[in-house]
C-alpha positions in Angstrom: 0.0 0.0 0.0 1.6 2.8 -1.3 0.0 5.8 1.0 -2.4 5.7 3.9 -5.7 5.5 2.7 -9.5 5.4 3.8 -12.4 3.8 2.0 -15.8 5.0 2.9 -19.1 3.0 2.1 -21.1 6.2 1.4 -25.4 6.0 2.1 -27.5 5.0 -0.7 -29.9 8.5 -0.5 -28.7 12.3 -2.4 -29.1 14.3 0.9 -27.1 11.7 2.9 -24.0 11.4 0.8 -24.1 15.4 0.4 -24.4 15.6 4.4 -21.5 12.6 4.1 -19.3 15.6 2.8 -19.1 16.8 6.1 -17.5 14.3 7.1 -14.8 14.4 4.4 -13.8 17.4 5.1 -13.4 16.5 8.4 -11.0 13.6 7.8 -8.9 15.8 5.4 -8.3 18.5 7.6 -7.0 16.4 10.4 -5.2 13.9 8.2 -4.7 16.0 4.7 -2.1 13.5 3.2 -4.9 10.6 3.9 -6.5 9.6 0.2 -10.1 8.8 0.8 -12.1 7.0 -1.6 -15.6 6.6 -1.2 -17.9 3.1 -2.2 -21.3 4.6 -3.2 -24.2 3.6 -6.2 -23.1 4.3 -8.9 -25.7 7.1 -9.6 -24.3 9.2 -7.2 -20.8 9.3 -8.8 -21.2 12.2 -10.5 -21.9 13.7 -7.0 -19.0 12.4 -5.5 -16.9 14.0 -8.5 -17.5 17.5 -7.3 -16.6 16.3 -3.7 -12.5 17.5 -3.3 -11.5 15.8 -0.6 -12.8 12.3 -2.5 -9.7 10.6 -4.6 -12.3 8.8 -6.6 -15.3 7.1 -6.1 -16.2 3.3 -6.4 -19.7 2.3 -8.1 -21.3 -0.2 -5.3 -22.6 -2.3 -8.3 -25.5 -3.6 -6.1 -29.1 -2.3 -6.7 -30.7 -0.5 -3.6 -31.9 -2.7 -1.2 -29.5 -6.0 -2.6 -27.8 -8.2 -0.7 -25.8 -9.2 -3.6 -23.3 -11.3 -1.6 -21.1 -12.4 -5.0 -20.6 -8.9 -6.0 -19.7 -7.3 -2.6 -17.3 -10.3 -2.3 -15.7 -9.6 -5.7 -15.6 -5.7 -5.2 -13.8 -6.4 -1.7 -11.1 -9.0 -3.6 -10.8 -6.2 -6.3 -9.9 -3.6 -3.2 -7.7 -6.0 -0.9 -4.7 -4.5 -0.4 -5.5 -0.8 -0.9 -6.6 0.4 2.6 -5.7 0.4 5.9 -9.1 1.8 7.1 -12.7 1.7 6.1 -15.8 4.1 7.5 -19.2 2.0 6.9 -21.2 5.1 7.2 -25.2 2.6 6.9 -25.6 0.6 9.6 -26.8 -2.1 7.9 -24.9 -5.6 7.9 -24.4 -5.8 3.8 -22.7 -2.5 4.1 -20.4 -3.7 6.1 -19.5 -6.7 3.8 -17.6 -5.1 1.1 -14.2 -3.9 3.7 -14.2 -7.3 5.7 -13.7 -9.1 2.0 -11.1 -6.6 0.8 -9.5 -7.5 4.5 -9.2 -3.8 5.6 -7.3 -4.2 9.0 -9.6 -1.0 10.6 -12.8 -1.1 9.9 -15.1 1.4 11.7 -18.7 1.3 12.0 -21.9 1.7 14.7 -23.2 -1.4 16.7 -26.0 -3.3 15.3 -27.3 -5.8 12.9 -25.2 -8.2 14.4 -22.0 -7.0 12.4 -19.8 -7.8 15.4 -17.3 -9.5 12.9 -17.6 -7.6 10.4 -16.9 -4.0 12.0 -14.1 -4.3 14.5 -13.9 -0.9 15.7 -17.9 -0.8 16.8 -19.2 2.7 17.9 -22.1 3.4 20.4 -24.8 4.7 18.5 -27.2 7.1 20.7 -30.1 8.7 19.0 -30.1 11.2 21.8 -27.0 12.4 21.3 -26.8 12.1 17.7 -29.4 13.9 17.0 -28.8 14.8 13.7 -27.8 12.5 10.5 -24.7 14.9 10.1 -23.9 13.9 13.5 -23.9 10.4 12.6 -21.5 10.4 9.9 -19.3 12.9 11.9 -18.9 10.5 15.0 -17.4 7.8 13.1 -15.1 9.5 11.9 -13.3 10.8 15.4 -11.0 9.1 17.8 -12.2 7.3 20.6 -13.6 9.1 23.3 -13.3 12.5 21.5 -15.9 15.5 21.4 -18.3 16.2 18.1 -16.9 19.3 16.5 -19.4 21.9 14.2 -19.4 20.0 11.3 -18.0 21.3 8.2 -20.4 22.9 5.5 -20.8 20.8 2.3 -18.7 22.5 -0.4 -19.7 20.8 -4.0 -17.5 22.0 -6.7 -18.9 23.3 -10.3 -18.3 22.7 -13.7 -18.4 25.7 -15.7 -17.9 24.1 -18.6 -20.6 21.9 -18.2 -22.6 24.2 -16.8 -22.5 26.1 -20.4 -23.0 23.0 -22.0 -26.2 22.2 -19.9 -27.2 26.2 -21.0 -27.4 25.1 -24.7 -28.5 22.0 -24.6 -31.4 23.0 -22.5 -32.0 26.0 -24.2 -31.6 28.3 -21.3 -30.2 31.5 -20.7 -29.5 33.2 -17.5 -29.9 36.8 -18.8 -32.5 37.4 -15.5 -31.8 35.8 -11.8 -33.3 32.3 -11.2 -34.9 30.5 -8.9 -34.9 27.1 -9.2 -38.4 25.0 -7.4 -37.8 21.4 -6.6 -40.9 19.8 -5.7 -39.8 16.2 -5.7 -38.6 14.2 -2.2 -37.8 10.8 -3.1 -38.9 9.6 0.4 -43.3 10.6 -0.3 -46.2 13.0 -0.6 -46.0 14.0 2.8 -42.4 15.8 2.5 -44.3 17.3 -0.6 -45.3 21.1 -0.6 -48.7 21.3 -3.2 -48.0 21.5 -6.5 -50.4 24.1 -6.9 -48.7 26.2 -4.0 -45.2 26.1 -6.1 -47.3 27.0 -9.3 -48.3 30.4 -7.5 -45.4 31.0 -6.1 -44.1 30.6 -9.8 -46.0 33.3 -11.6 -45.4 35.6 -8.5 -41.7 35.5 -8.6 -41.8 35.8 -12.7 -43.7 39.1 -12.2 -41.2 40.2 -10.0 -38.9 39.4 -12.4 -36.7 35.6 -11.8 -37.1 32.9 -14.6 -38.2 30.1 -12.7 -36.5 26.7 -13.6 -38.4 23.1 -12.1 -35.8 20.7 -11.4 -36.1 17.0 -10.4 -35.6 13.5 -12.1 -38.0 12.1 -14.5 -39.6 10.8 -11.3 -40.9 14.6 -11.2 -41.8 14.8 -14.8 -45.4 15.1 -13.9 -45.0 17.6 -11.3 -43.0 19.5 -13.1 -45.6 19.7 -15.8 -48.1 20.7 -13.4 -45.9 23.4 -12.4 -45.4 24.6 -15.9 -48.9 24.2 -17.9 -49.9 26.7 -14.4 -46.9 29.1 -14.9 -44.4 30.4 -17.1 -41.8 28.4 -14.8 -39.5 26.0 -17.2 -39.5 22.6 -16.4 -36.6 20.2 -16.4 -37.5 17.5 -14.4 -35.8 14.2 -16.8 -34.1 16.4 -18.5 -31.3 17.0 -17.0 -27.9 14.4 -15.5 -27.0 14.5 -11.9 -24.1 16.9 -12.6 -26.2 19.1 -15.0 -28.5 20.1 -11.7 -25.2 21.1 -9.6 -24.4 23.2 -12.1 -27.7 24.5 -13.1 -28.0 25.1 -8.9 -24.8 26.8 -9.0 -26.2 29.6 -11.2 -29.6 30.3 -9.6 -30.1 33.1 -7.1 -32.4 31.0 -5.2 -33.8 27.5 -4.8 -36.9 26.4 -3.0 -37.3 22.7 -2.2 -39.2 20.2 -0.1 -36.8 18.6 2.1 -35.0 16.8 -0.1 -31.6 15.6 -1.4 -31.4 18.5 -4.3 -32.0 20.7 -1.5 -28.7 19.6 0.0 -27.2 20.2 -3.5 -28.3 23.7 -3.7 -27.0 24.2 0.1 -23.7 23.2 -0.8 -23.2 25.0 -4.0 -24.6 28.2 -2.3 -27.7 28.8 -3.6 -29.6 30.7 -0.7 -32.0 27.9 0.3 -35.5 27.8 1.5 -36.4 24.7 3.0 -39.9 23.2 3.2 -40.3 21.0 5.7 -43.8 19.0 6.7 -43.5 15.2 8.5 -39.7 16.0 8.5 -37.9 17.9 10.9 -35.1 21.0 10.1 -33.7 19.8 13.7 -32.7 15.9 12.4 -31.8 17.1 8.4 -31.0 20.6 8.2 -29.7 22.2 5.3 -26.2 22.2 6.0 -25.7 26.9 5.5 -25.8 29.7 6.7 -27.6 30.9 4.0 -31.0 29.9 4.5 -34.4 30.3 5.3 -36.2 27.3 6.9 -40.4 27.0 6.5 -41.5 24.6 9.2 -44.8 25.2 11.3 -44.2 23.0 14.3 -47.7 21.4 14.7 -48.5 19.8 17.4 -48.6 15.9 15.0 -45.1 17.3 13.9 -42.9 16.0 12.5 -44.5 12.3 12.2 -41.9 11.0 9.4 -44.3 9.2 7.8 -44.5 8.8 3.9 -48.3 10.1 3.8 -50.1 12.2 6.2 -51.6 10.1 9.4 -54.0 12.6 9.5 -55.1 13.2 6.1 -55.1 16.8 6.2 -51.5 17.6 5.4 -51.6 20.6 7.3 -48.5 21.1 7.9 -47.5 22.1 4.4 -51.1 23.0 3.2 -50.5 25.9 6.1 -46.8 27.3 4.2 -47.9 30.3 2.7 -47.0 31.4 -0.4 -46.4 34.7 0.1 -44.7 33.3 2.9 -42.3 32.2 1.3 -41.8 34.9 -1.9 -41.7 37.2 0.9 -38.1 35.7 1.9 -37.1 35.8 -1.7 -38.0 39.0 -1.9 -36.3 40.5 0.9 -32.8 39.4 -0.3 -32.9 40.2 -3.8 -35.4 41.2 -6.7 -35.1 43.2 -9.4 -38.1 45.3 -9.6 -38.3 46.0 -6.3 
């Protein structure tokens, strides 16, 4: 092994592996002449690319969800050899699998899921005190016995190249400020703001004079076209790659999301952010800047982390105001006012 050198099996979920940046930058600072390489789906590569503390990133091969015991055992021959320490950030058993087959001699991890073999350096892992996914990722990354520092702010790097490319491929110009609506979260309806509230808010910010972009996977397609047929917002929900939206992000004034994992992305390229939150809490996933603006109503059945309302009545983001929240775009910048 020529260098000392970390691999970290990275989360399966956008928001996680941007929050996992944190800890990254961590590591580096302490131990900057440490290579960290990072094992991760391979969708999120392109993500990991714009991470500069990463050496490279490894594509995880298995499907979310898959044990996929042959391929983890053949990913962990392929890295044998290579490290002398490994971070298993999930705290599931198959995470773990991949360093104990490359033979990594540390192997660091939090108690549970009977992995008492598989992760020889085992971590207490207290929700209390951890209260935060940041946290999480953070705490496995300190020595023994040693304090949780502020954690680092996610820092994704931009392509400008690309990020003309996506311009004219897309057909977009950035001639006026933009605000950028994201009105997809992966995890269900219940994280989701109303379409027809991000519509409004749509035509009110494009008479105060932002283009509005829509951004989300093909997953969002439909929503996005909601948005649009309701607005003159553009949408590119499908229409863009994973790298094309940190780019995209990097040139818009402001992004408004549910919480989300392209949330995190427009946090860490330093978009100002405005966060919607409903059964999710700003406490446990916040977006990780100082330049933000957090819409959360604090019911008394929130937050419930549940995929669709308990309750039915999705009050807690039926309640976020529009004008709320345009208000807050507002007050920083636009240009006819």
């Amino acid at each position: 092994m020529a260098e000392a050198a970390t691999l970290i099996v990275g989360p399966s979920w956008i928001g996680d592996m941007v929050m996992a940046q944190s800890l990254f930058r961590f590591l580096k600072r302490h131990e900057p002449d440490r290579a960290i390489d990072v094992l991760a789906p391979g969708w999120s590569l392109p993500l990991v690319a714009r991470m500069p503390e990463v050496r490279k990133g490894i594509a995880a091969r298995t499907g979310h969800g898959e044990l996929g015991i042959g391929k983890r055992r053949q990913i962990g021959h392929e890295l044998s050899g290579q490290y002398d320490r490994a971070i298993v950030l999930p705290r599931s058993l198959k995470a773990a699998l991949v360093p104990w087959f490359a033979g990594i001699a540390t192997r660091t991890g939090f108690r549970g899921e009977a992995r008492y073999l598989l992760i020889n350096d085992r971590r207490p892992f207290d929700p209390e005190v951890l209260d935060q996914t940041v946290k999480r990722f953070l705490a496995l990354g300190l020595k023994s016995g040693d304090s949780l520092p502020t954690a680092p702010q996610p820092r994704l790097e931009i392509s400008g190249s690309n990020q003309r490319a996506a311009l004219q491929a897309l057909d977009l110009n950035a001639d006026k400020p933009v605000v950028a609506l994201m009105p997809g979260a992966e995890y269900g309806p219940a994280k989701c703001w109303p379409l027809e509230k991000f519509a409004e808010l749509a035509r009110l910010l494009a008479a105060d004079g932002f283009a509005v972009w829509v951004l989300g996977s093909d997953k969002d397609d439909v929503a996005g076209q909601t948005i649009s047929a309701a607005s003159p917002a553009i949408n590119l929900c499908g229409k863009t790659s994973l790298a094309d939206v940190i780019d995209l992000l990097g040139l818009a004034a402001h992004a408004v999301s549910n919480d989300s994992g392209l949330m995190h992305i427009a946090a860490a390229v330093g978009t100002r952010t405005h966060a919607i939150y409903g059964s999710s809490s700003p406490a446990f996933t916040p977006p990780l800047t100082d330049d933000r603006e957090i819409h959360y109503l604090n019911l008394d059945c929130s937050p419930c982390f549940e995929r669709e309302c308990p309750l039915g009545h999705l009050r807690c983001l039926r309640e976020i105001e529009v004008q709320t929240v345009q208000a807050g775009i507002r007050k920083e910048f636009s240009p006819k006012i």
